[in-house]
C-alpha positions, 0 to 999 in steps of 0.5 A, a space after each residue: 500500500 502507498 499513501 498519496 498527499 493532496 495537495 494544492 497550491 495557495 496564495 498568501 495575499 499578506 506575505 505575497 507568495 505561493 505555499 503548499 498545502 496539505 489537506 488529506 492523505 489517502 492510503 492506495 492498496 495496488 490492485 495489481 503488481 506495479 510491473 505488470 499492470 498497465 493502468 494502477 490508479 484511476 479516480 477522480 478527484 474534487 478540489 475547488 470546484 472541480 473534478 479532476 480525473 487522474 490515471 496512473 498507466 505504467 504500460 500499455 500491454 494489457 490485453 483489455 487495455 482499451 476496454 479499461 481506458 474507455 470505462 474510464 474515460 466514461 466515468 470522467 465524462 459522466 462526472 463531468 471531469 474537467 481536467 484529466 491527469 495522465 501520469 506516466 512517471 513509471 510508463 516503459 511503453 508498450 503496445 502501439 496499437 492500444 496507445 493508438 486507440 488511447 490517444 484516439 480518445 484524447 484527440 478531437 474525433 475529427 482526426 478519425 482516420 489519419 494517421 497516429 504514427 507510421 512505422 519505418 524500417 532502417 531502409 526508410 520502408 514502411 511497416 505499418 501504419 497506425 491510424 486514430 480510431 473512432 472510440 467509443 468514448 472521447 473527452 473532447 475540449 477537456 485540459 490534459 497535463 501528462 506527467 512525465 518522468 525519466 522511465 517515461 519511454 517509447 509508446 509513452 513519449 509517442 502518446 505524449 507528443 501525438 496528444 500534444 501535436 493533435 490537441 490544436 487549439 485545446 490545452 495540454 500540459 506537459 510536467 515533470 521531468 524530462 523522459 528517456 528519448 527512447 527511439 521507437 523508429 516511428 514517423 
């Protein structure tokens, strides 16, 4: 088990300045073993106002991965989320076909059907190609913020930079510290 601090951001008008506070912490039991489960932590949380959903994905290699995402991103919507939380601190990577169909739900579904990524061999010969597809579930104009960190690596970074890339106009956050530039010979 893990404990998990809330905590958020105030500003002191007398003294001028930002300062953490602490409000509540939480104990998480894992539902799986941290290696091998692809989503550990989905919830929603309210603060201020708002209902922020968070999702914890280590991977992307769970074979019902999609079913689970889509669960989730239902819940979001119908408790009315407006900022989503994807934590990909300790995310190795994983099935590029299921990284295809999540970002499929992060993307405004206009871009059904273009491409997600295509994949080269040394030779500059294409392999495959991975298109977004129509989900059953898409969060639209919410904020996103990903969150990286130095294990953050191969499908992890594609999601990240396709999301960003194909948001146009709709916000997404990118915080932490920088991921591992692992090179996964995708264009």
């Amino acid at each position: 088990a893990a404990k998990l601090a809330m905590e958020y951001i105030e500003f002191d008008n007398e003294a001028n300045k930002y300062f953490w506070v602490s409000n509540d912490t939480i104990e998480i039991s894992p539902a799986a073993p941290y290696e091998t489960a692809g989503i550990c932590i989905d919830n929603i949380y309210t603060e201020r106002d708002k209902n922020i959903g968070y999702i914890l994905c280590n991977n992307f290699n769970d074979e019902d991965f999609i079913e689970k995402a889509n669960t989730i991103i239902e819940r979001f919507l119908t408790q009315n989320v407006t900022n989503i939380i994807i934590d990909l601190r300790y995310n190795t990577g994983g099935n590029i076909g299921n990284v295809a169909s999540f970002a499929s739900m992060l993307v405004p579904s206009n871009l059904t059907g273009t491409p997600f990524c295509t994949l080269k061999d040394n030779n500059e010969n294409i392999v495959a190609t991975y298109n977004y597809t129509e989900q059953q579930f898409n969060i639209g104009d919410r904020k996103i913020y990903f969150i990286t960190g130095k294990k953050t690596k191969g499908t992890a970074e594609l999601l990240v930079s396709s999301v960003n890339a194909s948001r146009g106009m709709y916000d997404v956050y990118i915080i932490g510290e920088a991921s591992a530039g692992v090179n996964i010979i995708t264009e």
